[in-house]
C-alpha positions, 0 to 999 in steps of 0.5 A: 265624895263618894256619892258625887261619884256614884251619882255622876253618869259617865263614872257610872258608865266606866264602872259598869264597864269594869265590871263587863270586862270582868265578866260581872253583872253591871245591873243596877249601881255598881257597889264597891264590893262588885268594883273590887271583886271586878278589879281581883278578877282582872289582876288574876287574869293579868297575872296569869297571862303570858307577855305580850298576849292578851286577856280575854274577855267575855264577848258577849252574853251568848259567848260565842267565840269561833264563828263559821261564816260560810257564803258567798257573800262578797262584801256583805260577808266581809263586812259581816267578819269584821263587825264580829271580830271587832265584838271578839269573835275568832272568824272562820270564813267558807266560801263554798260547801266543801270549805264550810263541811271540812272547817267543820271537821277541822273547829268547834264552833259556837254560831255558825252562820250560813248563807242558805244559797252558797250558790243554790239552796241545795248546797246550804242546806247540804251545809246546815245538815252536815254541821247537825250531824259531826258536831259534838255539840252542835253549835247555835245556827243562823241561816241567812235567805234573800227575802222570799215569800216561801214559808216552807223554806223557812220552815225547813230550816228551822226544822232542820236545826237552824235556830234562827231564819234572817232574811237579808232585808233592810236592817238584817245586818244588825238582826244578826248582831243582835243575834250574836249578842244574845238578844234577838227581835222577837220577831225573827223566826226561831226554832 
């Protein structure tokens, strides 16, 4: 019975997803001994959760849980928050340069996201030298562009601590949750 199970795909797909939960690796074909150890892991956070809240789980191989989304983004910016929460993120949303200077005084965070014109460039930048300066440990920067064909730009951003440049062209919106998740296109401009 055993091996039936382990050669089944959707038995595979569940056990593999035991062991994310749990914050195991789930390469290759999951052995009993890394089910368990999956299974002890669990317990142990259950029963150290208080009723009623729930566990938390890793997110993602980055790990990043507070998140600073700071832009004018409208609906993009909306959208941008739920995809996020939806993958475990805790969102902080800045609309203007002063919102994101002041949450940055207030949370650590570990992805900071910014629209590089919130409205000008000026203000993101001003954004994306602030969050270098007061944070402790810096957090992972994106910055996001409307497409533009100045590579000094891009340059300086990433120059000035951003550790990702994403232009807002056709497909960034899942760049940037690739990003999240810890594996960028390799063409995506990176300091």
């Amino acid at each position: 019975m055993e091996s039936a199970l382990s050669q089944d795909p959707d038995m595979q797909t569940a056990l593999s997803s035991l062991l994310e939960l749990a914050g195991l690796p789930s390469e290759g074909p999951p052995t009993a001994k890394a089910i368990q150890s999956a299974v002890d892991q669990l317990k142990t956070r259950l029963a150290d959760s208080k009723p009623g809240s729930s566990i938390h789980t890793p997110l993602s191989k980055t790990g990043y849980k507070n998140v600073l989304i700071a832009g004018q983004l409208g609906i993009v910016l909306h959208q941008i928050r739920q995809s996020l929460t939806k993958l475990g993120a805790e969102i902080t949303l800045a609309k203007d340069m002063e919102s994101a200077i002041e949450a940055c005084h207030k949370h650590e965070f570990q992805l900071a996201i910014i629209d590089l014109f919130m409205p000008s460039e000026r203000e993101g930048m001003i954004v994306l030298n602030e969050i270098k300066r007061m944070a402790a440990q810096p957090p992972e920067i994106i910055v996001l562009s409307p497409p533009c064909k100045d590579q000094s730009l891009q340059d300086t951003c990433l120059n000035q601590g951003a550790n990702y440049f994403l232009e807002k062209i056709d497909g960034w919106h899942e760049t940037l949750l690739a990003v999240y998740q810890g594996e960028p296109p390799a063409d995506l401009p990176k300091r």
